[in-house]
C-alpha positions in Angstrom: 170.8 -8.0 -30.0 169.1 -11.1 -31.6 165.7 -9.3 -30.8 166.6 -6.2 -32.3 167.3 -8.4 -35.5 170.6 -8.6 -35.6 172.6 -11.9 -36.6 175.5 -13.1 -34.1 178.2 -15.1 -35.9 181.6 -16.2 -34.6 185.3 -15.6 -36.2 188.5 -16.7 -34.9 190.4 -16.7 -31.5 193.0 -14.9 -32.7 192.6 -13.4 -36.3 195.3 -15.9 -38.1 195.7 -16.6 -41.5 193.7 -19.7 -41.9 196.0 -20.4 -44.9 199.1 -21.3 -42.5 197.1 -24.0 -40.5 197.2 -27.4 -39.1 194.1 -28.9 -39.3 194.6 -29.1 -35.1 195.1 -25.6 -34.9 192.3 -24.8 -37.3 190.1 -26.4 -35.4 190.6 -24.9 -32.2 190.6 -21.2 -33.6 186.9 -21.8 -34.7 185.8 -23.6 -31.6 186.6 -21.9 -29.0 185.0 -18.4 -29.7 182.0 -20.4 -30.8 181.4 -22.1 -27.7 182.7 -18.9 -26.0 179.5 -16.8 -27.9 177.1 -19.8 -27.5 176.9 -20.2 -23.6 175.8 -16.9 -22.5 173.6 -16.4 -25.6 171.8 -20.2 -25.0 171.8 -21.2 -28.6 173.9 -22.0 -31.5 176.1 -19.8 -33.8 176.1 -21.3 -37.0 177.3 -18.0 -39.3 181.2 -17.8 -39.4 183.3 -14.9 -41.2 186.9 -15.5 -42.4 189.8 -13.3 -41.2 191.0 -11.6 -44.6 188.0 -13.0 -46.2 190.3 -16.3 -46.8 189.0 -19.7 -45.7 191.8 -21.7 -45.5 192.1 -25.7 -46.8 190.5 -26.8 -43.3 188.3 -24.4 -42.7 185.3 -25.6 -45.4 184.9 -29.2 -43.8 184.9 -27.9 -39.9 182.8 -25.2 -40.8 180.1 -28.1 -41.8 181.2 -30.5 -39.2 179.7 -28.1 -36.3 177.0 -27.1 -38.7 178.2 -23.8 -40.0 178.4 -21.2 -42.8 
């Protein structure tokens, strides 16, 4: 799909509102469909959407910390 020109970008693990999270919990709802996405593809996902367009108080900072947008 990447050849075709299209971008691949990760979500959540289970479409929550980001709103309601623990930092913990926040944390593992962006990681694991990342790394889920990243292995077969063989590079990083570094584009992110927000369920309901809504980020959340966490979801800024871990979004950077694995070098996302």
């Amino acid at each position: 799909m990447r050849n075709a020109g299209l971008a691949i970008g990760s979500h959540t693990w289970s479409h929550p509102n980001l709103a309601k999270l623990t930092a913990a919990e926040a944390r593992l709802e962006l990681s694991r469909p990342k790394e889920l996405l990243e292995e077969p593809l063989g590079e990083a996902v570094t584009s992110f959407a927000y369920p309901f367009g809504k980020p959340g108080r966490h979801f800024p900072h871990l979004l950077n910390s694995k070098n996302m947008a």
